[in-house]
N, C-alpha and C positions, 0 to 999 in steps of 0.2 A: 397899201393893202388894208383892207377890212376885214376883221375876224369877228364872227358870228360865237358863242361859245352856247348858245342855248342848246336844249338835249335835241337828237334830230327826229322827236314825232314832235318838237313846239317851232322847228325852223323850217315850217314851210310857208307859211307869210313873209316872213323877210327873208327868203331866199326868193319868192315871188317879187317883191319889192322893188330887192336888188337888181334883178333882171327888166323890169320895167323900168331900173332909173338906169338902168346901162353901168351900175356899180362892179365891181371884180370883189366878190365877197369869198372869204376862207371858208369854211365850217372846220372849226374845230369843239367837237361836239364835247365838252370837259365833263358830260353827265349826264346818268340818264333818270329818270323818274319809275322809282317802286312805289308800288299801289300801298299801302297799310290794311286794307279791306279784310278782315279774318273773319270766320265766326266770334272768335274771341272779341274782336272787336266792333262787332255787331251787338252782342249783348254787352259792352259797355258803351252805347251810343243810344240805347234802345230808349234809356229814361228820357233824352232831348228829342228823340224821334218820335217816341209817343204823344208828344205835347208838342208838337208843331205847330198847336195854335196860340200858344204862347208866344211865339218870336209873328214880329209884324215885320220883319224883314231878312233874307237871307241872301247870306252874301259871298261873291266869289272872287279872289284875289290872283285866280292864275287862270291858263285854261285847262292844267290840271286837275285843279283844284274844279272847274266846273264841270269834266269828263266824269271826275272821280262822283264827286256830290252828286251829281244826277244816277249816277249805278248807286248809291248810296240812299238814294230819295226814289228811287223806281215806284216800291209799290206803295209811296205814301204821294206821287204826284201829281193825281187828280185835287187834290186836295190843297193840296201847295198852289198851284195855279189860281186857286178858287180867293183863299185866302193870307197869302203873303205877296210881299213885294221880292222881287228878286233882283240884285244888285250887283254890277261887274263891276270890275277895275277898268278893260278897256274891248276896245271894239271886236280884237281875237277870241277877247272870253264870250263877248255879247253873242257872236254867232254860235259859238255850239249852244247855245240854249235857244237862239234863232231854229237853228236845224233841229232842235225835237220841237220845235213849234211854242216855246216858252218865248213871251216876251221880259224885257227886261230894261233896267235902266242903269244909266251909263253918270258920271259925275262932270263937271264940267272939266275938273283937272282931273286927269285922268291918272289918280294916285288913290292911297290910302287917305290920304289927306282930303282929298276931293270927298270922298266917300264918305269920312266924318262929315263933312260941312253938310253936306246933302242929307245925310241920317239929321244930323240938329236942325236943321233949318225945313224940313220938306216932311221928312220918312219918321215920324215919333216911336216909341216903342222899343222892344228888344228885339238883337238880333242873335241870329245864328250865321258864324262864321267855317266854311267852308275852307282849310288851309291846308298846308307841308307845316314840316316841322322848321322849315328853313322860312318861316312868316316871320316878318318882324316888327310882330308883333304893337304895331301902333295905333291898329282897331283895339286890340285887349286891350291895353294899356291906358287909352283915353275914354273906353265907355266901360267900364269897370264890369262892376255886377247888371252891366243895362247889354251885356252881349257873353255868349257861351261859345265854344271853338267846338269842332270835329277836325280833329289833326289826320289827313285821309294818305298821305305821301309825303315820302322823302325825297330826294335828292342822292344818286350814289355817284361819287365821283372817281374818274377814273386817267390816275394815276399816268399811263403810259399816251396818252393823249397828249401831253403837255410837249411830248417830242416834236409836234408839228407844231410847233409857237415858236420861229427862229429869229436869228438878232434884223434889225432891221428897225426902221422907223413904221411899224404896225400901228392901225390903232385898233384897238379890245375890245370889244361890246361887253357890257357885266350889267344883267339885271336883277343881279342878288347880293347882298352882302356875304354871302357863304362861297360863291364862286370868287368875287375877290379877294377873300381871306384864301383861299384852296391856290390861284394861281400866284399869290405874293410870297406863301408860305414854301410853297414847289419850285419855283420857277426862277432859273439862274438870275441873280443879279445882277448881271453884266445883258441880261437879253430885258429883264425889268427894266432897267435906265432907261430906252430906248423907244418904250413903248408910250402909248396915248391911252390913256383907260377913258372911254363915255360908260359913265354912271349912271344908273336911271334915277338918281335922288339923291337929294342934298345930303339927308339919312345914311345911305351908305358911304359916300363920301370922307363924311365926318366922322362913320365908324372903323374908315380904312385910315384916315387921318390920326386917331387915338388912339388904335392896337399899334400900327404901324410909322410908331414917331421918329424913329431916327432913320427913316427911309425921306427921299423926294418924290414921288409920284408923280406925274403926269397925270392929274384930273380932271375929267370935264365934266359936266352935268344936262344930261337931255331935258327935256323941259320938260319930259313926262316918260313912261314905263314902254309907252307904244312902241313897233317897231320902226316907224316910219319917224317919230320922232328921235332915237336910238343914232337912226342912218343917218337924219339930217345933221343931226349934231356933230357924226363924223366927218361927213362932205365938206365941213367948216375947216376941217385940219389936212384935206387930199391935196 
């Protein structure tokens, strides 16, 4: 069995997927996405908003992250289209800015990592970063003062969920390092042993590897964040 653990408004691609590859997928939805969007936090966004022509690129790491920033950029949009580039992680993000008619570009690895390469090598200039607080953060991190964030949602995870994860040779879908840390930290260690984790990056991996050292995990690594890549990597283990 396949478990799906994304929230259920980001699991309707790969529950599509699924279905199209004839896969038997769980959903066990371990969380759901709150907006951050306030007045209050309107007028602490306002000073990067008013100078959107400062950033020669903005960029979106979920499709969160690309739902939220576009209700975020509404009435500054005509102007974004004119004058930025606009930048996804992967093909799920690319269409909701498909769908209000934004085009947009996509990295060849379909990572953070790709994103960098493409920003250094293609896309010059500063960005503005579109995220959750659960970003990890390795756009900030690698372009310093040459990219600014809008932290627009969270992640709220929920607890009683975790009762539909039972013993059995499963394997986990985890496309965040905050949901791996939430089901390792929760989740029986007699039903942990047993399981197959597909990681969307070497990144988390390696951060599940270093909090969690006197554990043995079952790790694997999809080749990218996508969901079809996620599925592929687990059909390697059915």
């Amino acid at each position: 069995m396949i478990i799906n653990t994304r929230p259920k408004n980001l699991s309707k691609n790969i529950i599509k997927l699924s279905k199209d590859l004839g896969v038997d997928l769980n959903n066990v939805h371990l969380s759901e996405i709150k907006s951050l969007i306030s007045e209050e936090k309107k007028i602490e966004w306002e000073p990067k908003l008013s100078k959107l022509n400062d950033y020669s690129n903005l960029i979106f790491t979920s499709q969160s992250s690309a739902a939220l920033g576009l209700e975020i950029l509404a009435s500054h949009i005509s102007t974004c289209k004119k004058n930025q580039k606009f930048i996804c992680v992967g093909p799920a993000t690319k269409k909701i800015l498909s769908d209000q008619g934004i085009n947009s570009y996509l990295p060849q690895i379909k990572s953070s990592k790709g994103i960098l390469e493409m920003i250094k090598t293609k896309f010059y200039g500063k960005s503005l970063i579109f995220c959750g607080e659960n970003s990890n953060r390795f756009l900030q991190d690698s372009l310093k003062e040459m990219i600014d964030e809008i932290v627009c949602y969270k992640p709220v995870f929920k607890i009683n969920e975790l009762a539909n994860i039972y013993e059995g040779r499963d394997i986990i879908l985890i496309s965040n390092f905050l949901t791996a840390d939430f089901i390792m930290k929760n989740l029986n260690s007699k039903i942990l042993a047993k399981k197959i984790f597909v990681v969307a990056s070497e990144r988390i991996k390696n951060k599940v590897l270093e909090k969690f050292k006197d554990n043995s995990f079952d790790l694997k690594v999809a080749n990218d964040s996508s969901d079809n890549a996620m599925l592929k990597k687990a059909l390697e283990f059915i």
